[in-house]
NUSELO-787810 format. One record per residue (C-alpha): residue in three letters; x, y, z. Coordinates in steps of 0.02 Angstrom, whole numbers, plus 50000, padded with zeros to 5 digits. Layout:
BEGIN
ALAXYZ;...
REM end
This chain:
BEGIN
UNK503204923949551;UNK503624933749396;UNK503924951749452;UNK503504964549347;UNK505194971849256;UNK504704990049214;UNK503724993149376;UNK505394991449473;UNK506375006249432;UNK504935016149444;UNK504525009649621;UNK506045010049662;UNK506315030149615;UNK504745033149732;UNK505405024649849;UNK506875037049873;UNK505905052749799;UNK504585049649967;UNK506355047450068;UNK506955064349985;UNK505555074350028;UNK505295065450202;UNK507115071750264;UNK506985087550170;UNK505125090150256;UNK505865087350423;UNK507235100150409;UNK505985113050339;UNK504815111050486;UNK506215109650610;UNK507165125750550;UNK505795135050527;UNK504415133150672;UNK503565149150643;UNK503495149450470;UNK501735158550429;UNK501635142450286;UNK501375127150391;UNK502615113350316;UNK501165099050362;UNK499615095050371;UNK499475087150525;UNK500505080950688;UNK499925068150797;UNK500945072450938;UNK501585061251076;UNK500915043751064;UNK501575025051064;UNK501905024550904;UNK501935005250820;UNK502615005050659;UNK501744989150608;UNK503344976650585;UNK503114969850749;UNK504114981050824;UNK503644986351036;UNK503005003750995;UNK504015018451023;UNK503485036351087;UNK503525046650934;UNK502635060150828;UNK501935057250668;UNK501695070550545;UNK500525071350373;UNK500685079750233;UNK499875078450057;UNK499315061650108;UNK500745055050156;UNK501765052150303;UNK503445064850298;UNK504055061350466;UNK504125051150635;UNK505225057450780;UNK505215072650889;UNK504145085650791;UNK503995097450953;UNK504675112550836;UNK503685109550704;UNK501945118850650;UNK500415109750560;UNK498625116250505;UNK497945103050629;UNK498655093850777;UNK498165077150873;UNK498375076151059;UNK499015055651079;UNK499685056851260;UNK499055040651330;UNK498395032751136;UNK499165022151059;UNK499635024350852;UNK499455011550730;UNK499505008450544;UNK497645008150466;UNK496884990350463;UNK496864980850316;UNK495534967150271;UNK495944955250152;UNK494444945750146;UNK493104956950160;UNK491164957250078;UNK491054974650102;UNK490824979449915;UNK488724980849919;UNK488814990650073;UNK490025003449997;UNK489115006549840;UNK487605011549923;UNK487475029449955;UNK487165029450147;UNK488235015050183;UNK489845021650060;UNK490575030850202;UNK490915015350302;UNK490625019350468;UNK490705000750518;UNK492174996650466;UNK492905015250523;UNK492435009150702;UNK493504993050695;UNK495015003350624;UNK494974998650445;UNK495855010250310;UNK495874995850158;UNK494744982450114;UNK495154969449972;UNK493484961849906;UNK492684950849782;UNK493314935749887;UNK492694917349869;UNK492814918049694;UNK491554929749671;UNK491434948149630;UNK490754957849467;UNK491784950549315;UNK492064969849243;UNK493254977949379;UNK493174992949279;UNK491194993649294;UNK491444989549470;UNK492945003049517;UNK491465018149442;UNK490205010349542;UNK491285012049703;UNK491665029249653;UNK489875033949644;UNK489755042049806;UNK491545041449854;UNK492065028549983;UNK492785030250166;UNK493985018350147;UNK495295011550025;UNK494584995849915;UNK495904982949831;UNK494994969849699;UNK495164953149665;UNK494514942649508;UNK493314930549554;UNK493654911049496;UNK491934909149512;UNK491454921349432;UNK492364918149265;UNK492044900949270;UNK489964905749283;UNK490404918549151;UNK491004902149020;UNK490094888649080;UNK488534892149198;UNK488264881849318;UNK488964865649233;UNK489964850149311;UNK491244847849179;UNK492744854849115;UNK493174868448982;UNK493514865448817;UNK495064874348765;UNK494434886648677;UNK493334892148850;UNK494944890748961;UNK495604901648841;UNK494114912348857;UNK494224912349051;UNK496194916349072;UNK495684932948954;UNK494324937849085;UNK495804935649222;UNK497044944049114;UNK496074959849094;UNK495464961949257;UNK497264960649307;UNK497854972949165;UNK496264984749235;UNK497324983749416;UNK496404967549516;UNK497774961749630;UNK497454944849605;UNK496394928149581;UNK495104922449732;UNK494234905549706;UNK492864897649812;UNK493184880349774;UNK491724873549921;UNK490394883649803;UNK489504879649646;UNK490134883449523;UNK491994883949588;UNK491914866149663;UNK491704859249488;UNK493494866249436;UNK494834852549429;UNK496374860149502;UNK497254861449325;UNK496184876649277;UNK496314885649445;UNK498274883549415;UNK498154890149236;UNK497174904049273;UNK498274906849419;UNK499804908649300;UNK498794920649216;UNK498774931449381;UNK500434927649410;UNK501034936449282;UNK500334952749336;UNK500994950049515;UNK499424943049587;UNK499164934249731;UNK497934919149752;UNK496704919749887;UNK495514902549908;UNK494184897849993;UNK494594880049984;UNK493684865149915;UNK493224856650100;UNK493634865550267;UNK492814848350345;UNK492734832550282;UNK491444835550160;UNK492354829150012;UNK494304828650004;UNK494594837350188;UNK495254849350253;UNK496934846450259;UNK497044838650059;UNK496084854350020;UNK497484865450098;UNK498784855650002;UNK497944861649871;UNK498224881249862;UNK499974876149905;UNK499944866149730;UNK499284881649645;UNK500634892849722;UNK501904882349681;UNK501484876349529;UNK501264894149480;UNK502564902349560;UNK501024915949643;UNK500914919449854;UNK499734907049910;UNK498194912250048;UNK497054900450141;UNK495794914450159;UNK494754913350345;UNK495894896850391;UNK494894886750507;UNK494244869150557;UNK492474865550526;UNK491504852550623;UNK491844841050773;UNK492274829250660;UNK493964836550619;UNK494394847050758;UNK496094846250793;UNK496764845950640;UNK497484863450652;UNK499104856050687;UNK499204847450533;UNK498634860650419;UNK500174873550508;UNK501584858450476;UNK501044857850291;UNK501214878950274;UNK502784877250373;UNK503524863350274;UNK502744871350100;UNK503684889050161;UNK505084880650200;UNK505534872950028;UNK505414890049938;UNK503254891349925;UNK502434908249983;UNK501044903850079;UNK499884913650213;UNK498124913550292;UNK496854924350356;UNK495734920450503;UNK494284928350617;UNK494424926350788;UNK492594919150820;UNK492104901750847;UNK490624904650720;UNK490674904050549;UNK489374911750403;UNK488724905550237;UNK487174900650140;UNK486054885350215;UNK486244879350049;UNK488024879750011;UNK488014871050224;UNK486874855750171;UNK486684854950000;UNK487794842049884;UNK488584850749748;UNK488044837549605;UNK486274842649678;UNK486584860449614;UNK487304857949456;UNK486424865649306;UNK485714878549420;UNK484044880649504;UNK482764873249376;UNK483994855349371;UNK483924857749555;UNK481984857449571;UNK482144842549457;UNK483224832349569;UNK482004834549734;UNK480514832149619;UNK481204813049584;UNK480954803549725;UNK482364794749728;UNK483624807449689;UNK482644817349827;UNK482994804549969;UNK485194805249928;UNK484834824549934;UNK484034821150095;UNK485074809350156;UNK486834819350097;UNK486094833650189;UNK485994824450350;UNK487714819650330;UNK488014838150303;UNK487004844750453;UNK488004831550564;UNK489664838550517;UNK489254856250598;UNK488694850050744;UNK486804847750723;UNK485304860950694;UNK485434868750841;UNK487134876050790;UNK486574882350649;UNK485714900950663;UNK484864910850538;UNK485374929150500;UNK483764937050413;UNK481964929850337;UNK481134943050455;UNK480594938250625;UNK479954921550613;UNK481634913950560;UNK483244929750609;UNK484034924550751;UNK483144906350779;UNK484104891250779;UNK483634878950629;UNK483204865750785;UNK481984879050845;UNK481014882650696;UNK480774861950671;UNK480514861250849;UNK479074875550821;UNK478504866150665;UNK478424846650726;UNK479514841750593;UNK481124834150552;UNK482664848450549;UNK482984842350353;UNK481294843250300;UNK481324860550361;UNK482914866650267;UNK482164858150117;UNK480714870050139;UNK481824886150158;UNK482714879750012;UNK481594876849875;UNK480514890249948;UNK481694903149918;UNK481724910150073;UNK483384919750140;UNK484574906450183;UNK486154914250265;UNK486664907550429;UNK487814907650572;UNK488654891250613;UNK489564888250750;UNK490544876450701;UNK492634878050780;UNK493394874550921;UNK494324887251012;UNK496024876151015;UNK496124878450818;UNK495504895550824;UNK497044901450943;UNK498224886650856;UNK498034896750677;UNK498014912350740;UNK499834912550807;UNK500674907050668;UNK501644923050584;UNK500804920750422;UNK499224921650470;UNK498404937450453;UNK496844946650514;UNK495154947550415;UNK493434947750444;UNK492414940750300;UNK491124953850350;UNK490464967450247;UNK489364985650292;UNK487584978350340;UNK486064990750337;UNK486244993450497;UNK484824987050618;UNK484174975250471;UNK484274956650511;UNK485454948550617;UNK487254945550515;UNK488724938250604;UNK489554948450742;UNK491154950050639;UNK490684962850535;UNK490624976450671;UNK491684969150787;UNK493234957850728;UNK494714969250748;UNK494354975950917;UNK493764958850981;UNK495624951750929;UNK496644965351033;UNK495204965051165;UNK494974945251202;UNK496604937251137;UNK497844952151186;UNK497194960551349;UNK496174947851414;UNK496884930251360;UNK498794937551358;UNK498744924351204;UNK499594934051082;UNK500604950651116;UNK500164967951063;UNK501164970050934;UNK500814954250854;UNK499134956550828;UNK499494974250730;UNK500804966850646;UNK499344952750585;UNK498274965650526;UNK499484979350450;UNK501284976650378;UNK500544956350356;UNK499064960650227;UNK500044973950151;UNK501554963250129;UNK500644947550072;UNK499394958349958;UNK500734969549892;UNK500084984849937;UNK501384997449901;UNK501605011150042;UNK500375006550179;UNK500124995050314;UNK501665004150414;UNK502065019050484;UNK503545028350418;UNK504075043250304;UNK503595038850129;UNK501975027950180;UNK500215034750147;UNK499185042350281;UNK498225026750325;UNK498275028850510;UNK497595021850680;UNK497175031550844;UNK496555021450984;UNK496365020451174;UNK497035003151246;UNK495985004251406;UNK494205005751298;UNK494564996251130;UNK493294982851111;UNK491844973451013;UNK490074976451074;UNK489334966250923;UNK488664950350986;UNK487694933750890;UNK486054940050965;UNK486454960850938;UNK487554962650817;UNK487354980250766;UNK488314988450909;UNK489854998450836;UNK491424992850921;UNK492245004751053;UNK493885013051068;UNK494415019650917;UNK494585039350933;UNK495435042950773;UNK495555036050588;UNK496325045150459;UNK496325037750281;UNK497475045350134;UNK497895060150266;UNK495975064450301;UNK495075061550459;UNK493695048550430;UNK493435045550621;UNK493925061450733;UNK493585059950929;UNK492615043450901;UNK491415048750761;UNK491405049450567;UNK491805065750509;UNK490595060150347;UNK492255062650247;UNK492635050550102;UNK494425050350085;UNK494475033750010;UNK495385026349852;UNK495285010149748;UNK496955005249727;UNK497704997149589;UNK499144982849584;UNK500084987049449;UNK500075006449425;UNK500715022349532;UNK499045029149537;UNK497355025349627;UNK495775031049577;UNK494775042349664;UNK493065051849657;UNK492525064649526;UNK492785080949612;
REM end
């Protein structure tokens, strides 16, 4: 990847001016305890202390100051304006979400403060993934900033998004005067700070892209020091599979010389299961001969999308909803609809795997096999219905086995993410995962399974995302680092969201602290918007209108 030349030096001399003031903040506060000017902002005194790298954690203080972390050792001597009492807690680098939907939750006024995602740990969120997003980052960056924001928001340019921009909802491919077109939409979102390209190659209008232009525009990102996140074409066998579709983002990363993500990794349908050892050998052996590659993963068995985007062919959708209509009003276009969509329903599992998430109470929280079973009628015919009806069509599918799901999630470039967002809370029935997924991974698959180790899993979710992402100065804890910090009690961490109840805050975090503020003090919000949006290529992050 083609680093940026005249962000180094500058990097670099903030690297050592953080150093500087870290070693000269530490001798301040240690020769002068009783100083009536407190040299920091805050200690958090006397907890196991993981500084994100994988590291076993170490018993340590940490201390604040003007956002940032200034020291980590014995600060017994020192004074602060505030203190933290972490006998007994355990200390952590704030969470970071690389895949996260969380963008119309925190432009909302009562959802901005992000108590949801507080809960789980969180401190950063990157969003517009799946190739989708606002096209004017800018535009979207003010809109965040409304109301301020309780955590720290990295964007992304959506693939599909630019490619709707240029060419709708068409099957075909750019002229060259549109490609054109569509790597200046990536280059200025880039220029405006996006950290990279996401694509959602399994939706319309993504999955009509030929790989060519995802690699061009790719360059384009590239050469701002983006990273390319994909949903890709066919986590099944839908079209090219799973594992051809995985060999694709390694393509694009190699081919333009960007870090490669399979965002939420998995393996969809019974169909395929087991081919999670396949999909690690080709990252391995891709990594191996010089290509940057990572993933992101959930750890639930359940996946979450639009009944459309589940059943639906994508030549059905093509020209948008009026050619759609078209297509089921011929008869015999109607029956390959049907009959594709059978084929579809088959490979996750059948109707009664697939559950829907809102429509009110006749359809949030039945199965699709219930409502036809309800109705008399075939489980097709009734997804045609909700379809062309318009009705709200997100669902839960459960759809993985748990062999994959553990398989992925110990390789050492897989990271943590939730694909969830900040739901109205108590509206509708959205997947578990967006209350629950960070807790539920130290909870089931550390404490309870013993499947991966403690300081793997913080590792996955920290020092991972920040390294992969290249977020400058968080994602560990040391002198220099931003004050994007984690405070939580081993013995009660854990998800209380469930498929059934899924608004049910997790459990266990008693402190989160985001830019040096307290967003979550003694297990509640403090209503405190500390919260950034970052920006990949400059210094600075934007904040809030005072």
């Amino acid at each position: 990847m083609t680093e940026n030349p005249r962000s180094l030096p500058v990097i670099g001399f903030r690297a050592v001016a953080c150093l500087i003031l870290a070693a000269a903040t530490v001798a301040a506060v240690k020769g002068a305890p009783n100083s009536s000017k407190s040299p920091l902002d805050l200690i958090i005194h006397g907890g196991r202390v993981f500084d994100g790298s994988g590291n076993p954690w170490i018993r340590a203080d940490v201390g604040v100051r003007d956002e940032r972390i200034v020291a980590v050792g014995d600060l017994s001597a020192a004074a602060a304006d505030d203190e933290i009492d972490a006998v007994g807690l355990y200390v952590a680098p704030g969470f970071i979400d690389v895949h996260s939907h969380a963008v119309a939750g925190l432009v909302d006024e009562e959802r901005s403060g992000a108590a949801t995602l507080l809960y789980q740990g969180l401190t950063t969120v990157v969003i517009n993934p799946d190739g989708s997003g606002g096209l004017d980052i800018a535009a979207q960056r003010a809109a965040l900033l409304a109301h301020g924001i309780g955590v720290n928001v990295a964007q992304m340019v959506g693939h599909g998004t630019v490619r709707g921009e240029v060419l709708g909802m068409e099957d075909r491919t750019p002229t060259g005067d549109e490609l054109a077109l569509m790597k200046a939409f990536v280059r200025k979102a880039m220029e405006e700070g996006a950290f990279g390209l996401s694509s959602g190659l399994f939706y319309a209008p993504g999955s009509y892209a030929e790989l060519a232009e995802v690699i061009d525009l790719a360059h384009t990102a590239a050469r701002h020091s983006g990273v390319y996140a994909a949903h890709i074409r066919d986590e099944s066998d839908y079209t090219i599979g799973v594992v051809a579709a995985v060999d694709e983002v390694i393509r694009v990363a190699r081919e333009a010389g960007i870090p490669g993500v399979v965002t939420h990794i998995k393996v969809l349908g019974p169909n395929i299961w087991g081919e999670s050892a396949t999909l690690v050998e080709r990252i391995d052996a891709a990594r191996a001969d010089g290509v940057e590659m990572y993933a992101d993963q959930y750890p639930y068995e359940a996946s979450s999308t639009g009944l459309s985007s589940a059943l639906l062919p994508r030549w059905s959708q093509a020209g948008g909803s009026q050619a759609q209509a078209r297509r089921f009003a011929d008869r015999e276009t109607h029956a390959r609809i049907r009959q594709a969509m059978r084929d579809n329903l088959a490979r996750r599992g059948g109707a009664d795997r697939i559950q829907f998430t809102g429509g009110g109470a006749e359809m949030e929280g039945r199965t699709l096999q219930s409502l036809a079973d309800q109705q008399g009628e075939d489980p097709i015919d009734v997804a045609i219905e909700i379809i062309s009806g318009g009705l709200p069509g997100s669902i839960i599918s459960f759809n993985m086995h748990t062999d994959d799901l553990r398989t992925l999630m110990a390789q050492p470039w897989t990271m943590t993410s939730s694909d969830g967002g900040v739901p109205p809370f108590g509206i509708g029935r959205p997947h578990p995962r967006s209350y629950g997924t960070y807790p539920r991974k130290i909870r089931k698959y550390v404490l309870e399974e013993g499947f991966i180790t403690l300081p793997a899993a913080i590792r996955s979710m920290t020092s991972l995302p920040a390294t992969a992402f290249r977020i400058a100065d968080r994602g560990f804890i040391r002198p220099g680092a931003f004050g994007d910090i984690v405070v939580f009690d081993l013995d009660r961490i854990t998800d209380r969201a469930t498929y059934t109840d899924p608004h049910q805050y997790a459990e266990g975090l008693v402190h989160v602290l985001v830019n040096g503020t307290a967003a979550l003090r003694d297990g509640e919000p403090t209503g405190a918007k500390p919260g950034v949006v970052l920006r990949r290529n400059s210094l600075s992050e934007t904040r809030p209108e005072s």
